[in-house]
C-alpha positions in Angstrom: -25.9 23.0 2.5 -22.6 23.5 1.0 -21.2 20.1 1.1 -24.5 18.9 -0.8 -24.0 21.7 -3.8 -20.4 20.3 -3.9 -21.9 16.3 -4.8 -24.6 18.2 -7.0 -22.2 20.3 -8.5 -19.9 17.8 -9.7 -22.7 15.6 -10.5 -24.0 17.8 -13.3 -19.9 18.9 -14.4 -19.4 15.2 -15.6 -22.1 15.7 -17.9 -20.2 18.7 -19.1 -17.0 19.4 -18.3 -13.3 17.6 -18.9 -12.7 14.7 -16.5 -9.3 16.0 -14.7 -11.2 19.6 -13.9 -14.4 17.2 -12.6 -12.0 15.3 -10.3 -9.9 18.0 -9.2 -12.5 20.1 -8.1 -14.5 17.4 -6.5 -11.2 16.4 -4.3 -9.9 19.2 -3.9 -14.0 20.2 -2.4 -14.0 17.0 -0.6 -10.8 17.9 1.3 -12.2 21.7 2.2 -15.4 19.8 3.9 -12.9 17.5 5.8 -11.2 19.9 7.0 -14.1 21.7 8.3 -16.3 19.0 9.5 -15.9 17.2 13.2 -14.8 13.5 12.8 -18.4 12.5 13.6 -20.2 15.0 11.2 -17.4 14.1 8.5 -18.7 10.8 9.0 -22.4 11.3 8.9 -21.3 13.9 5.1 -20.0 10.5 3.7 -23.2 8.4 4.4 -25.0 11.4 2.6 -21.8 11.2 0.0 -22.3 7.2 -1.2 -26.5 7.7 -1.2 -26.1 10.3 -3.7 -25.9 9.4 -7.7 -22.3 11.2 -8.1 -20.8 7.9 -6.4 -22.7 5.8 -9.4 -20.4 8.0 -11.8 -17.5 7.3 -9.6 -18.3 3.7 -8.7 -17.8 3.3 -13.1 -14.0 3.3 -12.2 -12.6 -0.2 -11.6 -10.4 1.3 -8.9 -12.9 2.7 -7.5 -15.3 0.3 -7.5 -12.7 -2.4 -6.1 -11.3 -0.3 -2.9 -15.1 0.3 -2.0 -16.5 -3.0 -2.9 -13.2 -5.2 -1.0 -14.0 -8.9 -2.4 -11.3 -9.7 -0.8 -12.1 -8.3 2.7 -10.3 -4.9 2.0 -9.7 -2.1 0.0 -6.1 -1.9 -0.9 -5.9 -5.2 -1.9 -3.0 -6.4 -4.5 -5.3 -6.8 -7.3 -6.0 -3.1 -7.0 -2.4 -2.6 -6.7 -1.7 -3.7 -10.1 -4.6 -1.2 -11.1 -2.5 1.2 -9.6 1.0 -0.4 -11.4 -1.0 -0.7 -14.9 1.7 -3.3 -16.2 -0.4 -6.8 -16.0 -1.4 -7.7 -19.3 -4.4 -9.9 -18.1 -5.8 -6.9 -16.0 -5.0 -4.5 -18.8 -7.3 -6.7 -21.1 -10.2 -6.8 -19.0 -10.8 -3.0 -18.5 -11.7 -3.0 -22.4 -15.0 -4.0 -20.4 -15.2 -0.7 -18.5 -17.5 2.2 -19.5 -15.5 4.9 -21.4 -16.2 7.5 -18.8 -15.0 5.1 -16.2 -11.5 4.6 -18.0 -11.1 8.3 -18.1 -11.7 8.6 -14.9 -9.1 5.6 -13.6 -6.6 6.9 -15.6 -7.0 10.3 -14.3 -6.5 9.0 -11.1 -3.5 7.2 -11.9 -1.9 10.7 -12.5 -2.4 11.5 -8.5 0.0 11.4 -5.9 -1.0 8.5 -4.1 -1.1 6.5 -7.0 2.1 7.5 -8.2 4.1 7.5 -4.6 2.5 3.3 -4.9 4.4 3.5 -7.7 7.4 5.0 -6.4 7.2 2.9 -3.8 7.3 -0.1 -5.8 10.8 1.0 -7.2 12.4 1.6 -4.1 11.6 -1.7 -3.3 12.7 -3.3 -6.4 15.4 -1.1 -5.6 16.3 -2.8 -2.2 16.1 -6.0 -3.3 18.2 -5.7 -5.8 21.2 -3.9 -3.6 20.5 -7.2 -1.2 21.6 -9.8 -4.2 24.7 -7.7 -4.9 25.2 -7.2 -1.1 25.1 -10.9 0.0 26.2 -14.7 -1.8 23.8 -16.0 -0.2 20.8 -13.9 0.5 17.7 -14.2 2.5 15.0 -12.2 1.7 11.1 -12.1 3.7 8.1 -9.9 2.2 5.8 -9.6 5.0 2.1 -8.6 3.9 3.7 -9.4 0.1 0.9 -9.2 -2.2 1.2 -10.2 -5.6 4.9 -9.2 -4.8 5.3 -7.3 -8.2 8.5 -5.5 -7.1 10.6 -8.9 -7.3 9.0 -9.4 -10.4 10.5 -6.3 -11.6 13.9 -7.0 -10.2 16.1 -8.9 -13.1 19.0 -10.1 -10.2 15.5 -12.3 -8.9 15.7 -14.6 -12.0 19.2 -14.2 -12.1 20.1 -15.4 -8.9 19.6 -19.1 -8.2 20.9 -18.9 -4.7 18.5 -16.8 -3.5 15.8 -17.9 -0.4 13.1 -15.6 -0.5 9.7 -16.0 1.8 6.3 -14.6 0.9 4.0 -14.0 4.1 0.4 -12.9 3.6 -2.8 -13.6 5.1 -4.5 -13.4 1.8 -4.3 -17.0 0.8 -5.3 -15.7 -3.1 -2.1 -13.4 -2.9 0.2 -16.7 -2.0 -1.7 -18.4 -5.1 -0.7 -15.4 -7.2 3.2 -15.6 -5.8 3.5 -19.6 -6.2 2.1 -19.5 -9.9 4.4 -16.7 -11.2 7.2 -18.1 -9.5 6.5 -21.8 -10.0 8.0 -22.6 -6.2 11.1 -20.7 -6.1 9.5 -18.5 -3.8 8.4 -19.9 -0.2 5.2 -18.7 0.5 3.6 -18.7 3.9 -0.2 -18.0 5.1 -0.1 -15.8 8.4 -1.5 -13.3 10.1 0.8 -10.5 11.9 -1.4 -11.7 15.7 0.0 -14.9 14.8 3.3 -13.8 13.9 3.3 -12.4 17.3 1.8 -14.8 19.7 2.7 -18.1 17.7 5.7 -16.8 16.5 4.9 -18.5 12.8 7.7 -17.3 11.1 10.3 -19.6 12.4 12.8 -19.1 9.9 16.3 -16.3 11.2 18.8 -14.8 9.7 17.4 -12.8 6.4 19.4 -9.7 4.8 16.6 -8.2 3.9 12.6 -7.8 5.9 10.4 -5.4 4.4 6.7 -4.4 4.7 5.1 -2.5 1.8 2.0 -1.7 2.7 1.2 -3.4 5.8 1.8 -0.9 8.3 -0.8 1.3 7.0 -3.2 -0.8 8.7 -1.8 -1.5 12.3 -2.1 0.3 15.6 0.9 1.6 17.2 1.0 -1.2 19.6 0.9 -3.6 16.8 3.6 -1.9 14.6 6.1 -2.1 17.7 5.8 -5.7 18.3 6.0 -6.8 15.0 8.8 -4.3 14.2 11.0 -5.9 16.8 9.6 -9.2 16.4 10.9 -8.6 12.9 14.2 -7.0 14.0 15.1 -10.2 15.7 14.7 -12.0 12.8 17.7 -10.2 10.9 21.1 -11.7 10.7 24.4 -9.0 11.6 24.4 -6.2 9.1 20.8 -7.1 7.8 18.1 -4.6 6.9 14.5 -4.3 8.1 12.3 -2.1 5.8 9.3 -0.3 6.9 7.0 2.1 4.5 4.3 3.7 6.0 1.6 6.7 4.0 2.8 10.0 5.3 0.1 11.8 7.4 -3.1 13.5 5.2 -2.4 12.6 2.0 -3.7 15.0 -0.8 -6.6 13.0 -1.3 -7.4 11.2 1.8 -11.0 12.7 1.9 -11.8 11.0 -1.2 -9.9 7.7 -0.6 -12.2 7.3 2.5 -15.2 9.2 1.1 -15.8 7.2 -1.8 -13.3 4.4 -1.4 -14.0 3.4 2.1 -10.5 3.2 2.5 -9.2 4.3 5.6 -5.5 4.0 7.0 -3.3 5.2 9.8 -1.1 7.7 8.3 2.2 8.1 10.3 5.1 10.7 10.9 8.8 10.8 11.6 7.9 10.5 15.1 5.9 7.9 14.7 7.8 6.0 12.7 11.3 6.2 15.2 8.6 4.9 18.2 7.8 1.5 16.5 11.4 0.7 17.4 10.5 1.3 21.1 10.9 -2.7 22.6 14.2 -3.2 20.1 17.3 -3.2 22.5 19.7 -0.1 20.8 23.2 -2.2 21.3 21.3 -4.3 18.2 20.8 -1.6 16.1 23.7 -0.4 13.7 21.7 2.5 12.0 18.5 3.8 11.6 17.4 5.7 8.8 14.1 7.4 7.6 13.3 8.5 3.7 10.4 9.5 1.9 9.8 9.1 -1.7 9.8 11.0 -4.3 6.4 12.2 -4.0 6.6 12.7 -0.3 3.5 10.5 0.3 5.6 7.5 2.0 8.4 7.4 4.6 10.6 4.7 5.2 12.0 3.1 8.2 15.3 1.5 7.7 16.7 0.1 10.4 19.8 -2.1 10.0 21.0 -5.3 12.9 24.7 -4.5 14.6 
């Protein structure tokens, strides 16, 4: 069969050929088969996919590697968004363990869209936060779904600013650890999970200038994403912003990311994104904006309280 020569293929072109031709090819093969394979036969390729020794060779990156193997329960976890960042000095230092051929693979990855709209998205974060300290004297500021919550780290105003109130939210109680240590308690940090936001209503604190979701959204069904985006909403004092990013539909290299990463999400459009705002009442909402970024991988939802 076709989609077998393509593992076999790229199986024998590591041995061989230069690692950004390997890769290419092999997404860029992987995508064709997606494309042409039902959702249940697509499915029954990738069992065939992960049996075969080609996911050995691939399974020697640490990103990888991490995304398939989820020690912490799943595959997009923080710690594989600093693989994705590359600026941690302790994570640097540990790849030195890593197989050559599975450091010349990572960093070939690193060079791909999704990796670099992480990136990008990162920034615009940074980005927001920043514009919020300027904005407001006082400002509140919530990361739902925060992570290691490297884009405040990145933002100079956040050591700057001593009148700041900012609140950490994640389910991952490892993640809060992360936050609380780098931060040494100027940060709030609070262990939740969005069904719990939502039926205990455990994020009691109102009136923050500035919500914002990274990457949670990727993960929850539509029903989800409207409740928590007005349960969020409501949470906003006048004039203050809720931010929303979400993975555009089909990314270049979803078939790999779910081949070989296990790493599934529910990709969204503009459409999409405007009905998440279905239960918020439109005399409370002053604007609402939608962006990508630069690589076109992520929208935005900004929506901004009357």
């Amino acid at each position: 069969m076709g989609e077998r020569s393509l593992l076999d293929r790229t199986f024998e072109a590591f041995k061989n050929d230069r690692i950004e031709n390997v890769v290419n090819d092999f997404f860029y093969g992987l995508g064709q088969i997606r494309r042409t394979l039902t959702a249940e036969a697509w499915k029954t390729f990738i069992n065939d996919c992960r049996a075969h020794p080609v996911m050995g060779i691939f399974q020697q990156d640490p990103f990888t590697r991490r995304c398939y193997q989820k020690p912490r329960g799943y595959p997009g976890d923080p710690v594989v968004m600093d693989l994705i960042y590359n600026e941690d000095p302790e994570l640097i230092a540990s790849l030195k363990q890593e197989s050559d051929l599975g450091l010349r693979i990572y960093r070939e990855f690193l060079k791909h869209p999704e990796t670099s709209a992480v990136r990008s998205r990162k920034a615009i974060l940074t980005s927001k936060i920043d514009e919020t300290l300027q904005r407001c004297p006082s400002p509140a500021i919530m990361s739902v779904g925060c992570g290691h919550l490297r884009e405040a780290e990145a933002c100079q105003g956040m050591r700057d600013h001593q009148a700041v109130r900012f609140t950490a939210i994640d389910q991952d109680t490892a993640s809060l650890e992360v936050v609380r240590k780098t931060w040494n308690g100027r940060i709030g940090t609070a262990s939740t999970s969005v069904v719990d936001i939502l039926r205990k209503d455990t994020i009691r604190d109102t009136g923050f200038d500035l919500i914002y979701a990274a990457g949670l959204y990727d993960y929850l069904n539509d029903n989800l994403s409207e409740r928590l985006t007005a349960a969020l909403f409501g949470k906003l004092r006048s004039g203050g912003k809720l931010l929303i990013a979400n993975f555009i539909a089909e990314p270049p290299n979803v078939a790999f990311m779910e081949a070989c990463m296990d790493w599934w999400l529910i990709y969204r459009v503009e459409e999409d994104m405007i009905r998440m705002t279905a239960r918020i009442d439109r005399k409370k909402l002053a604007e609402l904006r939608l962006y990508t970024d630069d690589t076109g991988c992520i929208m935005f939802l900004e929506l901004t309280s009357q």
